[in-house]
N, C-alpha and C positions, 0 to 999 in steps of 0.2 A: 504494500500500500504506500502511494507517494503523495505528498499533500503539494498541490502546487501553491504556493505560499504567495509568487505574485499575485495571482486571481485571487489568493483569499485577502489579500492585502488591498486589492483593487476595491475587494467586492464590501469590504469593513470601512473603507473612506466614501463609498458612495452612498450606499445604503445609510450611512446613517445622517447623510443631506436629501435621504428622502423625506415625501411627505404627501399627505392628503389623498393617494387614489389604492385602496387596500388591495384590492381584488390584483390588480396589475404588476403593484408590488409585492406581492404576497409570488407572486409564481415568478416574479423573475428571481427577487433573491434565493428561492429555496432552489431553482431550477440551476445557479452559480456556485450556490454552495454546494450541492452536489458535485459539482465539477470539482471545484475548489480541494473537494476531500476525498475525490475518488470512488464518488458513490453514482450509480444509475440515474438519471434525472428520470420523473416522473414518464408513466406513459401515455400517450392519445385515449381520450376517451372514446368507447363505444356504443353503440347504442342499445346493444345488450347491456347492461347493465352487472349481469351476475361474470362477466369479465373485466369488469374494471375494480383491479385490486389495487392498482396503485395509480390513481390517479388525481387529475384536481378536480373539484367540484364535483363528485362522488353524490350520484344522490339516495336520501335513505326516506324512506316511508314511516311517519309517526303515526301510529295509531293510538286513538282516540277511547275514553270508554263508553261512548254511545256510539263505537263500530265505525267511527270516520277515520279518515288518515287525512294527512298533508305532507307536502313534499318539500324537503332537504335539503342540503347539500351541505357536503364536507368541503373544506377548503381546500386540506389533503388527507389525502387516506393511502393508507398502505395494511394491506392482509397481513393479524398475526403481528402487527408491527407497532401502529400508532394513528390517530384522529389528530389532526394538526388545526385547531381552531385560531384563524389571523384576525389582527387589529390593526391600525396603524393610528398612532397617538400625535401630537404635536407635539414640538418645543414647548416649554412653560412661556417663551418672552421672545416675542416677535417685534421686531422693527416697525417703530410706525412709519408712513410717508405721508409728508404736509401733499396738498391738493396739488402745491404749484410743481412740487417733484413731480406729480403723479402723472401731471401735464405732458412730460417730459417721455413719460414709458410707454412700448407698444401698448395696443387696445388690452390683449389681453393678458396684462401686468393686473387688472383688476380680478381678474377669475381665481381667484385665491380657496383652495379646498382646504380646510382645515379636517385634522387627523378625530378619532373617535372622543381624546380629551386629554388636558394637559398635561404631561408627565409629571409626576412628583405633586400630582394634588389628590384629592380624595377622590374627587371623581375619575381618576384614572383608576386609582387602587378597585375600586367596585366594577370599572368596564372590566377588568380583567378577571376579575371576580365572574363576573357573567360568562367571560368566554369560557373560563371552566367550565360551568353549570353547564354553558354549549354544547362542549367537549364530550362532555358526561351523557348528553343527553343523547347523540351522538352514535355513540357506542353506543348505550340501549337500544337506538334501532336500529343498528347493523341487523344483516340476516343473522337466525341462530346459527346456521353451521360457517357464520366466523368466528361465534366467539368472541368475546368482550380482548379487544387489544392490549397488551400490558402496560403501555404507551399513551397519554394526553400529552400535546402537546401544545402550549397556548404563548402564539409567536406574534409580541406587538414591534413592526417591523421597523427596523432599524434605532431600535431600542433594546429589548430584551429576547429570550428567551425562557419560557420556563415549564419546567419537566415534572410529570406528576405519573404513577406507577403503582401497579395492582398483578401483583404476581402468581394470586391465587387462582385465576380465571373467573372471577365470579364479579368484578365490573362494580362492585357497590363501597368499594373501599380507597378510590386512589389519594396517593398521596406524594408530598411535597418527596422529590426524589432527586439528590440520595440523600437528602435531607433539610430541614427549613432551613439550614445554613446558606446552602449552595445551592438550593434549588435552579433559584436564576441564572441565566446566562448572558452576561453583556457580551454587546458586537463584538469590544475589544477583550472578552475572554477567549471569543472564536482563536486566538492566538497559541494558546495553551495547548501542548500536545496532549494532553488527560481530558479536555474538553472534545478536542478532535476524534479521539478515540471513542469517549463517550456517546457522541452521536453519530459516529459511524456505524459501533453495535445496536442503537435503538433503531438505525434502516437496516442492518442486516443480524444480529444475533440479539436481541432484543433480552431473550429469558437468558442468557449469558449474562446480564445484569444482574440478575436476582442474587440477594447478595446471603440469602440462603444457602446454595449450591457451594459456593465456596466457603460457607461459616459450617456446612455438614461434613465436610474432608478435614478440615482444622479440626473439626470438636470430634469425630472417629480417633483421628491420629492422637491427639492426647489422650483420650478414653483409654485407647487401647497401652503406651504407656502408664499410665495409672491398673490398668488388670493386672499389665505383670510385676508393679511393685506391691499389690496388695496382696495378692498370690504369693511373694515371698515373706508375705510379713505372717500370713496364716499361721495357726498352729504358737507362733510365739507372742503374740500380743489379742487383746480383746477387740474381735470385731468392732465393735461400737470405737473404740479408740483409734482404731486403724483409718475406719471413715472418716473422723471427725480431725486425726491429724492431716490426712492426704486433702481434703477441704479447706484448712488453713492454708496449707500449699497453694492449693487455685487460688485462691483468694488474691496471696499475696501477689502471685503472676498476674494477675487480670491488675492488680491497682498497679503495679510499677507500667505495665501498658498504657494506662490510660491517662499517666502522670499523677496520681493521688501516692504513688513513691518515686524516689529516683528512677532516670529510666533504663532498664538496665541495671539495677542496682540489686536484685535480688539474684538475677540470673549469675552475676557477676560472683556473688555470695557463692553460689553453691558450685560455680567452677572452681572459688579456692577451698570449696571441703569437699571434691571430689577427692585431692592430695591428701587431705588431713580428714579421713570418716571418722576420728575417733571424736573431733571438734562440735561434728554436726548437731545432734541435741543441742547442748549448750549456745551453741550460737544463733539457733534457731528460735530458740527460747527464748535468747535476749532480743531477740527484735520482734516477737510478735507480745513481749512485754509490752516493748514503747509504743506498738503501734496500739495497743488498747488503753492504756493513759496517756498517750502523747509526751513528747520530749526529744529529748536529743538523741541522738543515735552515731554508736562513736564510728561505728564498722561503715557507715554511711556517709558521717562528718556532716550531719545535718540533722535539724528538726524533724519530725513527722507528726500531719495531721494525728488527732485522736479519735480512733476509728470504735471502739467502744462495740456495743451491742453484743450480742452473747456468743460468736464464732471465736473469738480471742479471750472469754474468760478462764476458759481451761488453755493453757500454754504447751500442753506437754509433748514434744518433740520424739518423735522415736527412732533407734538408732538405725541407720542404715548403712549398707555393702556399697563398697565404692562405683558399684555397677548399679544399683538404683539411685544415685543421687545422681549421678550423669545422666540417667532417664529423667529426673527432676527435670535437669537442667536445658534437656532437649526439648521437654513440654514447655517450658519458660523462655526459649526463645521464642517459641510461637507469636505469632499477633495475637493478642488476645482481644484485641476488636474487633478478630474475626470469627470468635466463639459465637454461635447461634445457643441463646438459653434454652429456645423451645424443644432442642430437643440435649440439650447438654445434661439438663437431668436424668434423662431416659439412659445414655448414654453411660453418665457416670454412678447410676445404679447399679448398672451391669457388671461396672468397672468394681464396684466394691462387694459386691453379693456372689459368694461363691456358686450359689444356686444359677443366676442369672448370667454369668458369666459367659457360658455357651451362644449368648444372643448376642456375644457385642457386634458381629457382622450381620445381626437379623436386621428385620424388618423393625422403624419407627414411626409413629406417629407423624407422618407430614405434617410441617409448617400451616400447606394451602388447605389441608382435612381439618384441621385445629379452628381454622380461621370460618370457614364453610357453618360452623356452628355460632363461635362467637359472636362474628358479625351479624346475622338477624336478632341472635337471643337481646345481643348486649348494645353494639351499636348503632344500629336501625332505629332501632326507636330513642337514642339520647341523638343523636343525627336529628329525626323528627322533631322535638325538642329544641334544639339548638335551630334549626331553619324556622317554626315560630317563633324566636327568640330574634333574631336579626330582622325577621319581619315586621314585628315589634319596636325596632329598633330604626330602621326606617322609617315607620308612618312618625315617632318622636322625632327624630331629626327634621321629618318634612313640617311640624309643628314649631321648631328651632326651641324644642325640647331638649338641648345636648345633653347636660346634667343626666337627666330623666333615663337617657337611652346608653349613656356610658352605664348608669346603674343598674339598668335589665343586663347588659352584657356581664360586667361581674357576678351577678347574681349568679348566672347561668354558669361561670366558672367557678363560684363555690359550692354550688351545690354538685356541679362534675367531680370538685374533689372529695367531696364528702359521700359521695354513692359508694354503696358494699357490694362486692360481687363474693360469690360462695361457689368451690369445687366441694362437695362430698363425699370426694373418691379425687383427689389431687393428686395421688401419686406422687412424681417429682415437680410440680406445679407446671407442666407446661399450657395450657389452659389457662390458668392465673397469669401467666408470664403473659400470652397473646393476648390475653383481654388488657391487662397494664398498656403495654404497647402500642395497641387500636386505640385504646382513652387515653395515652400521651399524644399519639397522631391530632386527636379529635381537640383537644387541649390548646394546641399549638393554633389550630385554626381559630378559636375563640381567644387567644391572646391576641394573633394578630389584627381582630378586631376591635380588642378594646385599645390595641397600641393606635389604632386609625382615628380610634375615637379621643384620643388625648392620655392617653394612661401608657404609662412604661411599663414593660412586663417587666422588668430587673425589679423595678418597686413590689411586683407581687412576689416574683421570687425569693425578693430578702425577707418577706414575712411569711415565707413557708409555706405558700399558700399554693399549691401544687399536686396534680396526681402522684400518689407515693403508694408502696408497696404496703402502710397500714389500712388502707382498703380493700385489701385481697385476703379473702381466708380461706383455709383450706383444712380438712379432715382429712383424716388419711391412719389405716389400720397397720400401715409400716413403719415401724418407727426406726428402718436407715431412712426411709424417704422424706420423713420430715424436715431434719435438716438439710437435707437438699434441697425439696424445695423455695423454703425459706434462702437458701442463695441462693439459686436460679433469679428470685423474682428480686433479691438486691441485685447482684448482677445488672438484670438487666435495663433494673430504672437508673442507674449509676451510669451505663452505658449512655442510655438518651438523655440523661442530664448532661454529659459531658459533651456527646455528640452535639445537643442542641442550642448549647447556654456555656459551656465552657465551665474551667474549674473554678469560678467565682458562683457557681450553683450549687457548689457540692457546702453544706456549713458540716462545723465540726458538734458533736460528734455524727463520724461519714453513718456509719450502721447504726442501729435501733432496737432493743427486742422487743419487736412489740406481740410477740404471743399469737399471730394470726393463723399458723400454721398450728392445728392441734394433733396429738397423737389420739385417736378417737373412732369407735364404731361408729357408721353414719348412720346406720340401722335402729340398731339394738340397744338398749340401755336396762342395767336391774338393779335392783338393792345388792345383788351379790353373786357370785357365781362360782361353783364349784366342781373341782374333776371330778369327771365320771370314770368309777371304775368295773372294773368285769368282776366275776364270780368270785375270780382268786383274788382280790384286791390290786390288779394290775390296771394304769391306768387305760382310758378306751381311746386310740387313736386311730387318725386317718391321715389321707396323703394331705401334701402341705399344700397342694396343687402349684407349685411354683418349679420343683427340681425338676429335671429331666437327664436323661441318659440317651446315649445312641446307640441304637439297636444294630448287634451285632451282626443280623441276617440285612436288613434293610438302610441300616444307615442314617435314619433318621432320629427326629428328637423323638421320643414318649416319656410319659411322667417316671419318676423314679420312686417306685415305692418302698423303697426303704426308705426314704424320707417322711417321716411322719410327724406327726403335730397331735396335742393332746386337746380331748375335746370336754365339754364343760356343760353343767347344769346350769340354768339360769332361774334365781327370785325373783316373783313380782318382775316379769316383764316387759318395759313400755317401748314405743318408738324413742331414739333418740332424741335430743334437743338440738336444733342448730341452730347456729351464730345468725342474727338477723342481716336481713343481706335485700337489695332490690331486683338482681339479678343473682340466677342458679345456672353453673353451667357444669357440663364432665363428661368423663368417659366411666361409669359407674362398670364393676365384674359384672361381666355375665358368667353364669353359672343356669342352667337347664334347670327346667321342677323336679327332673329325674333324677338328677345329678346332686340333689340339694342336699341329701342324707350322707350320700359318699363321700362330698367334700365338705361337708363343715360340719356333721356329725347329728346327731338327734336330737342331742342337748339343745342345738343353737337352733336348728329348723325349729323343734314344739315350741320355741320363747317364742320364735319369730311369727310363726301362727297367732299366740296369746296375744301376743303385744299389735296387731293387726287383724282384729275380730271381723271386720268389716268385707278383708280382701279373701278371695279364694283360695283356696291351700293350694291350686294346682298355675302359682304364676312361678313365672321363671326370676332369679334375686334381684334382678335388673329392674322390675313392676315396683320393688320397695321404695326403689329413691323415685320414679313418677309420683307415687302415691304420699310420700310426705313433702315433695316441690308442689304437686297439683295442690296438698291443700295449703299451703303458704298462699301460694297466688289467689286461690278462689275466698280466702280471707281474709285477702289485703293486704297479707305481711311480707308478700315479696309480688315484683311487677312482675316479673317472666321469668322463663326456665328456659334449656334447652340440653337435651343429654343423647350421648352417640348411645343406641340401640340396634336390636335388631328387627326382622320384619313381625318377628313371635308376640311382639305388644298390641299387633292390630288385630292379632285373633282371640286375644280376651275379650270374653262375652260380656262379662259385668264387673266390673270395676267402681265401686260407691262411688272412690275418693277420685278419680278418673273423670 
């Protein structure tokens, strides 16, 4: 790929002395910068229609809900690619000319077309604002079999560009990309080889952007170093201590990344007690001291923030073979900006559970499957919300209400911060994690509303007032997962703080414990419960349903039943209590009605009948968490649910709480 650098040099001093005629200017500049960077300029349109994938003024059929349509057009369209919605804005300050100049210039010196609206005033910020909405709109009626593009592309000409992206295919979510930082693109960034690049991939490898794809290869490769240091630590130290030390480990990699430590300064550390392993506790110890009170740090020869919250209250280092701290140390070079949280938990479960161990190259939870849920449960309807809200917000500014309408907008961002979402089956929280991330995206759009409206988000941000991971709760009957997902979901708001605000958003202390993640049945709850035992006083167990083995004929996983789990009577018992919350979202066990006795034993099924008088003894365990979200919602104590199932829920006949 060659950039011809005159033409784009040519095409960045012209274009941006253009002005006033969009349509015209819209397809020569993109038709140049094509050239410019080595890309296909658009093709001739047809008048078939269902061949024109890449063309200008693309038309699309809106339909209507009383069964009408009306007709479209895209400015540019490209299949699989992008909707490119054009503006062309004016200067703020144009030259006046006295009459007797005027006198002077041909006739049509007077034909003057001014652009869509002044740059750098409000009414410009809102035209662009709409051509999103366009953009969006756009995409919805493309034909089904294209496909929602992963790609908006909203081009006010000879001023900006700027980039918006939806990589789950599902078209309801896009956003500022790669992020509210850098979304935009001035003419004179077109200079920038990483810009160059970037819009060459969104004409030609578009999901090559998705910054998933390569945060999944980063977070395997560490996973899988991290299996085989827990694997050598088995047998000599306490599970629970082995997770909880190798988790300080991440920790401290991900903040020297992101600059909340020196950079380089830990990885640096553990290349000099790869020499010296007998050093490594002790040294370890001392710097995850400082970094939980804060202080000086000799081995660093500097301060560190005081990172606090409950990952650093137990210090205790364990000693390792000069072969597993070079493994440390290969994980610690990594980028750790390129860790993906939604699925690092999953990952690094694996990595510490000798049971789960065999799945670190399985199948995970997709990022765009995770999303596919959250987005209708959770932000569909605060979206809805927040577009009444701006709505609102316009008819007060048109009454020259300002006051009035900067206060509907904060409104609407403290009560965004103050909404509870609930997993009752969290596992490693990646659910909690993508719902944070959709409501910091959703955040971001409503700041940069009230910034239009006279308010600096840095003012809200010094007063804390921000989505944070004390909104997110989570149950969860594993207690390795617990704290994992408890940093997943630090992790990953620390990431879009930094990313989006820089280190003047992180206050000390960085972490929190705020208790959101419980160790907890989402089900079941008794006054007490005791082992069941057999005839001979031995207790009654069953498979754990977690280990597997590979079968010596076939090769494949099946359960291991020598792995067993002791199984229990329950007192008096009721459904669970859960944490109040407005939104329910998860991936709750399934486990079959058949299957119910086998894997969790008699004890737990007859409680779980008692404590559910209302529901049928023949639903599958997955029917439990509908039936205590449905009656949240039908009682007002939460707005919505939504939980990955399977088809088996549509064939229950009667269901009270349902």
């Amino acid at each position: 790929m060659t950039i011809d650098t005159p033409a784009l040099e040519e095409l960045i001093a012209r274009v941006k002395a253009s002005g006033g005629s969009e349509i015209a200017n819209t397809q020569v500049f993109v038709e140049r910068l094509c050239k410019a960077l080595g890309l296909e300029p658009p093709e001739f349109s047809t008048a078939q229609n269902h061949f024109n994938d890449y063309v200008f003024e693309r038309r699309v059929q809106f339909k209507h809900p009383d069964g009408s349509t009306t007709t479209g057009r895209i400015d540019l369209y490209k299949r699989g690619c992008f909707v490119l919605e054009s503006k062309q804005s004016s200067i703020a300050h144009r030259v006046k000319i006295s009459g007797d100049q005027l006198a002077l210039l041909p006739e049509d010196a007077t034909q003057i077309k001014h652009g869509t609206a002044r740059r750098g005033t409000r009414g410009w910020d809102r035209a662009m604002l709409e051509a999103r909405g366009q953009a969006e709109n756009y995409a919805r009626a493309l034909p089904v079999e294209h496909g929602y593009p992963p790609f908006l592309i909203v081009l006010d000409v000879g001023n900006v560009i700027e980039l918006y992206a939806d990589f789950s295919g599902q078209g309801k979510n896009y956003a500022h990309f790669p992020d509210r930082q850098s979304y935009r693109i001035s003419m004179d960034d077109l200079r920038d080889p990483a810009i160059q690049a970037r819009l060459r991939a969104i004409w030609t490898d578009p999901l090559g952007l998705d910054p998933a794809k390569r945060s999944a290869e980063v977070t395997r490769d560490i996973a899988a170093r991290l299996a085989r240091i827990a694997k050598n630590l088995e047998g000599r130290h306490d599970p629970r201590d082995v997770a909880e030390f190798l988790m300080r480990c991440l920790f401290t990699m991900f903040a020297e990344d992101v600059g909340l430590l020196p950079k380089a300064g830990f990885a640096e550390l553990l290349k000099e007690l790869h020499a010296r392993p007998s050093t490594f506790p002790l040294a370890l110890e001392s710097l995850w001291r400082t970094m939980d009170e804060g202080g000086y740090e000799p081995r660093m020869m500097l301060s560190l923030r005081r990172f606090n919250g409950s990952l650093f209250k137990t210090r205790r280092a364990l000693p390792l073979a000069a072969e597993d701290i070079h493994e440390l140390y290969v994980a610690a070079r990594q980028d750790w900006s390129d860790v993906e949280p939604a699925i690092f938990g999953t990952l690094l479960e694996r990595a510490l559970d000798p049971r789960e161990r065999s799945k670190l190259g399985a199948h995970y939870t997709p990022r765009a499957y995770v999303e596919r849920l959250v987005v209708p449960t959770i932000i569909e309807p605060l979206r809805a919300d927040w577009t009444a809200v701006q709505a609102h917000v316009v008819d007060l500014r048109q009454e020259g209400k300002n006051d009035e309408a900067l206060a509907a907008a904060k409104d609407f961002h403290h009560r965004l911060c103050t909404i509870r979402v609930l997993d009752p089956a969290c596992g490693t929280g990646n659910f909690l994690y993508v719902a944070l991330e959709l409501m910091k995206k959703l955040e971001g759009e409503v700041l940069e509303e009230i910034e239009q409206l006279g308010e600096q988000q840095g003012r809200l941000a010094m007063e804390g007032e921000t989505v944070n991971p004390r909104q997110f709760y989570g149950l969860e009957l594993n207690p390795r997962a617990v704290p994992i997902a408890d940093l997943v979901l630090w992790i990953g708001y620390l990431k879009w703080q930094l990313r989006t605000m820089g280190l003047a958003a992180i206050s000390e202390p960085v972490l929190h414990a705020y208790g959101t993640i419980r160790h907890q049945d989402a089900i079941l709850a008794s006054e007490k419960k005791s082992l069941v035992l057999d005839d001979r006083g031995r207790p009654v167990t069953v498979w754990d349903g977690v280990t597997h083995k590979i079968h010596p004929t076939t090769r494949k996983l099946v359960p291991d039943q020598t792995a067993q789990i002791e199984t229990y009577s329950y007192r008096n018992p009721r459904p669970a209590k859960w944490p109040d919350a407005e939104f329910i979202v998860g991936n709750p066990p399934f486990v079959g009605n058949k299957l119910l006795r086998r894997r969790l034993g008699s004890g737990y099924v007859d409680a779980l009948f008692k404590a559910y008088p209302n529901l049928p003894n023949s639903l599958d365990l997955v029917t439990y968490w509908w039936a205590r979200a449905a009656d949240l919602v039908s009682s007002g104590e939460a707005r919505g649910f939504g939980f990955v199932t399977t088809k088996t829920l549509t064939q229950v006949s009667i269901v009270p709480s349902l």
